[in-house]
N, C-alpha and C positions, 0 to 999 in steps of 0.2 A: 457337319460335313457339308459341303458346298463348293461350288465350282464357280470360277471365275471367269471372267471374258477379258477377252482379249485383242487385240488389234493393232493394224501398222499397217503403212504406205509402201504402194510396190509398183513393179511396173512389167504389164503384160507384151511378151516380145514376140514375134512371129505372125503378125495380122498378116490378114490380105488385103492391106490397103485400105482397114476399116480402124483404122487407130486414133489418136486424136489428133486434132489440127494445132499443133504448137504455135501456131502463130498467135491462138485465142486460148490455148493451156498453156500460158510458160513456167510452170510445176512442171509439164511433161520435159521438156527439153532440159528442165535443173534437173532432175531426177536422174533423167540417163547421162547427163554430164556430171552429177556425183557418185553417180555408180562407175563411170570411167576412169575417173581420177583413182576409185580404190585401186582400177585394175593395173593402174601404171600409165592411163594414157591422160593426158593434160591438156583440155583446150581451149584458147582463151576465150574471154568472157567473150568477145563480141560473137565468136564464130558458135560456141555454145547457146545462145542468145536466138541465135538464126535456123539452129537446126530443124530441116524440115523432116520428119521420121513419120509417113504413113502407116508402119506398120510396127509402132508403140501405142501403150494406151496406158494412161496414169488411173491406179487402181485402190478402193481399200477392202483393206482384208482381215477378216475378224473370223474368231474363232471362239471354243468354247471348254477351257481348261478343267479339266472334272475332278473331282476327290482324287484324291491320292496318286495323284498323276506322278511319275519317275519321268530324269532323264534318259533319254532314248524311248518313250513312250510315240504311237503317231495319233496324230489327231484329226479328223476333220477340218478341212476351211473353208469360208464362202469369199466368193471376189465378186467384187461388184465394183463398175466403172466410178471413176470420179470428173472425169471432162466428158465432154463432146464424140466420145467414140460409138461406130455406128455398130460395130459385133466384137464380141471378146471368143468368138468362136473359132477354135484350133491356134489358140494362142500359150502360151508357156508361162507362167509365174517365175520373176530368178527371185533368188535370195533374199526373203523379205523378213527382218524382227519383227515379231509380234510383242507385245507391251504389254505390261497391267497398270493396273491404276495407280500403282506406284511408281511406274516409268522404268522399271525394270524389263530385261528381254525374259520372258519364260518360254519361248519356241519360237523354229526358223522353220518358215515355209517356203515351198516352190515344188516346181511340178506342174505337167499339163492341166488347162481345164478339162472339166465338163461343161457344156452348155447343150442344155436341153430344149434346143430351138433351131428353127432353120429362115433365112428369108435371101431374099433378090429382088436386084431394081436394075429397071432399065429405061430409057425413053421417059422417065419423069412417073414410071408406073413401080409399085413394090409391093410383092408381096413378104410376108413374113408370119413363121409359127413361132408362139410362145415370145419369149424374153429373151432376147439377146446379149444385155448388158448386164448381166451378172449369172456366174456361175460357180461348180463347186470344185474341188480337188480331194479325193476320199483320201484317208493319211496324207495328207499334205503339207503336214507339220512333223516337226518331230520337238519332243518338250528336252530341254535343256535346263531347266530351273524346278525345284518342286516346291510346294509350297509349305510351309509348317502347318500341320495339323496337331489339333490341343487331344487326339483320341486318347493318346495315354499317361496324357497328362491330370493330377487329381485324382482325388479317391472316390470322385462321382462324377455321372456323366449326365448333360443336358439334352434331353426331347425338346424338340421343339415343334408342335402339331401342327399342321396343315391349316386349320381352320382354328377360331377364336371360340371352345365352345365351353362354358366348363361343364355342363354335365360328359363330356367326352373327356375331359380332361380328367375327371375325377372316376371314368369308369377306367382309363388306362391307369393311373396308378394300383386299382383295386385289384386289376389282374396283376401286375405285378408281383403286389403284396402277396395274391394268395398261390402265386409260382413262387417267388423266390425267398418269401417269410413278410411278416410283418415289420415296419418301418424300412423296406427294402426303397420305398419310392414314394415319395410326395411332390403332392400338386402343388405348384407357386403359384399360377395364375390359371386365366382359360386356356393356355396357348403350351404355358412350360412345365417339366415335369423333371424333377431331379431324382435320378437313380443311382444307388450306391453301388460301385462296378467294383471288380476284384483287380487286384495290381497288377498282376502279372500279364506282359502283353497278349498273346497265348488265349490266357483265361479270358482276356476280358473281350475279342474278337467271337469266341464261343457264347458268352454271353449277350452280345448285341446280336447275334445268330438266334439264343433262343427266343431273345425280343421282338425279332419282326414276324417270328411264326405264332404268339400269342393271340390266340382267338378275341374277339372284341364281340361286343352284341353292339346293331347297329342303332346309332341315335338319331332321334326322330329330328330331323331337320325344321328348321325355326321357317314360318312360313313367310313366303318373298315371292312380290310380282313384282318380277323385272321386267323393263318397259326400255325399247330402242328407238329413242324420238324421231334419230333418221330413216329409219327405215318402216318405221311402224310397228316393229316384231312387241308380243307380249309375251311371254313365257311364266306359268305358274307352278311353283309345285306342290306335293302330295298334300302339304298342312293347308292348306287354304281353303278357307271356310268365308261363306259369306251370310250375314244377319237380313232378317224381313226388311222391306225397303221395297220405295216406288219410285220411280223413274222417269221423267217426260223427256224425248228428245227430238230436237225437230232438226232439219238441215236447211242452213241458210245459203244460199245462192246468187252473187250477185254478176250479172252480162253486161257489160259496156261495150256496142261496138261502134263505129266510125265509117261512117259514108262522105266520101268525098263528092263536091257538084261546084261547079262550076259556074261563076259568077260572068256577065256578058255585057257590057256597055252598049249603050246604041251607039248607031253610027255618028260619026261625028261629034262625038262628045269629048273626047281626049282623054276616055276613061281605058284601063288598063284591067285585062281578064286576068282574075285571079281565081285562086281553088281554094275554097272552102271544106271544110268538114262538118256533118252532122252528127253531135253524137245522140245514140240511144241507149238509156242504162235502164234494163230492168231489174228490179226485183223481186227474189222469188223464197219464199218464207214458209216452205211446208209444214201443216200440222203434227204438233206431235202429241199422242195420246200418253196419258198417263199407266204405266206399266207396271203392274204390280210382283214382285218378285220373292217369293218364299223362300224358306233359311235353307242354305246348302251346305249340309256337314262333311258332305263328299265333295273330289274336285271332279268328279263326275254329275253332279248338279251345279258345280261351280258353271261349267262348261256351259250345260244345260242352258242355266239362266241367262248367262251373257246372250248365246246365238239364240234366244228369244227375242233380242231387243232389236235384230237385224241391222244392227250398226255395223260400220266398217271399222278395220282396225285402228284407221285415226282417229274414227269416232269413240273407240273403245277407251281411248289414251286419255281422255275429258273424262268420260262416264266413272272411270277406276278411281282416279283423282276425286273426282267428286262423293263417288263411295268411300270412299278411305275417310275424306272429309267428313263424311255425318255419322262415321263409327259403324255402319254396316257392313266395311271387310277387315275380317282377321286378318291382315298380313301386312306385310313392310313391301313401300312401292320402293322400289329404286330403277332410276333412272341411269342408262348409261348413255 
């Protein structure tokens, strides 16, 4: 069971004047000159070509088709600008296909926006709240196409878990088994789990009902410090343990700055005043003691031991790396 996404090109009508400049969008001015041709009116290329419409704006619009979606279902859609428009605010969506990756239409949207924002310019000055160029339309869709689902197809049905784990994988089939009988379910992999379902459609809707209510005992998660290089975040969790280990860290610091002075010919020389630069670079290479740090079987001494070493967190991102490297932290770094 899975949901698919969706999307197609449309065009927002009723600005105030905050639309796009078709002179630098001409997708905006083909857009509404093919949507005028559906409607009966024809014009030629050059006069299509030149329209000025302040108060259009060429848009896409994506959406998110879910399980078992019927025609005449509504759906949610997000619109967000594709040219140079300055507000899509109190503007209209008309008649836009939405696509799947097969190029098929599976729903037709339109309908006012929402945009949750507000701004004004005046005299070269502008304020503005929030986001302008892109907003949403609650049911804005309506689904026209549904998609073939395999539910009651086969005489077993595939789990497919969340996470790659197999002790998880082999404790849901055990519950299974001991709800629905032995050889009711077996594990394929970490991730899949094939269960033998009853035929009848009916029955087998009941069954996947008592499947999500089956109690699970929770598995201990494999231990991981993840590490945000741009931002410096490090987040650890429960399993992380760290081994005896010592520590030296020092911060290095280098200052380069630049004095400009001025160079002066004597008089009469034919020499020419020019400006020079002085640079001064120091360096500064603070001691760093050697820090001894005992084994943390808790992440409550995990914690501990790190903000002992009074490093900061980019310094933290070197030191974990290098712990990891001489085998004194249980866990997996990953890096995102």
């Amino acid at each position: 069971m899975r949901s698919n996404q969706l999307t197609g090109f449309g065009l927002v009508v009723g600005l105030d004047g905050t639309g796009d400049q078709t002179t630098q969008m001409p997708y905006t001015s083909q857009g509404i000159a093919n949507y005028l041709q559906q409607l009966g009116i024809t014009l030629p290329t050059a006069q299509a070509s030149q329209l000025q419409m302040k108060n259009v704006a060429a848009v896409l619009v994506t959406a998110q088709l879910p399980a078992f979606a019927r025609p005449g279902q509504a759906i949610d859609v997000n619109v967000s600008s594709l040219g140079n428009s300055k507000s899509l605010k109190g503007g209209m969506l008309i008649s836009t296909p939405l696509k799947g990756a097969d190029g098929e239409i599976y729903a037709i949207a339109q309908g006012s926006l929402v945009v949750a924002g507000a701004g004004a310019a005046a005299g070269g000055s502008k304020v503005q709240v929030n986001h302008l160029s892109a907003g949403r339309i609650p049911n804005g869709a309506q689904v026209e196409r549904s998609v073939p689902t395999p539910l009651q197809e086969g005489s077993s049905l595939t789990l497919g878990l969340e996470a790659s784990d197999f002790q998880t994988a082999r404790k849901v089939a055990q519950a299974i088994n001991t709800r629905f009988g032995a050889g009711s379910a077996q594990a394929l992999d970490g991730r899949t789990i094939r269960v033998n379902a009853p035929m009848e459609p009916d029955a087998r809707v009941t069954f996947m009902a008592e499947l999500e209510e089956l109690p699970l005992e929770a598995t201990i998660a494999a231990a991981k410090v993840v590490i945000n290089a741009r931002t410096g975040s490090i987040v650890l969790n429960q399993a992380v343990t760290l081994g005896p280990c010592a520590i030296a860290h020092g911060n290095l610091s280098i200052s380069i700055s630049n004095t400009p002075s001025v160079s002066q010919p004597n008089a009469l020389s034919g020499g020419q005043t020019t400006v020079t630069e002085k640079s001064d670079i120091q360096i500064k290479n603070e001691p760093g003691m050697l820090i001894q740090l005992q084994a943390a079987p808790q992440l409550a001494d995990v914690v501990r031991a790190l903000n002992s070493l009074g490093a900061t967190p980019q310094d933290l991102l070197a030191i974990l790396q290098a712990i990891k490297a001489a085998g004194a932290l249980n866990a997996e770094l990953e890096v995102i």
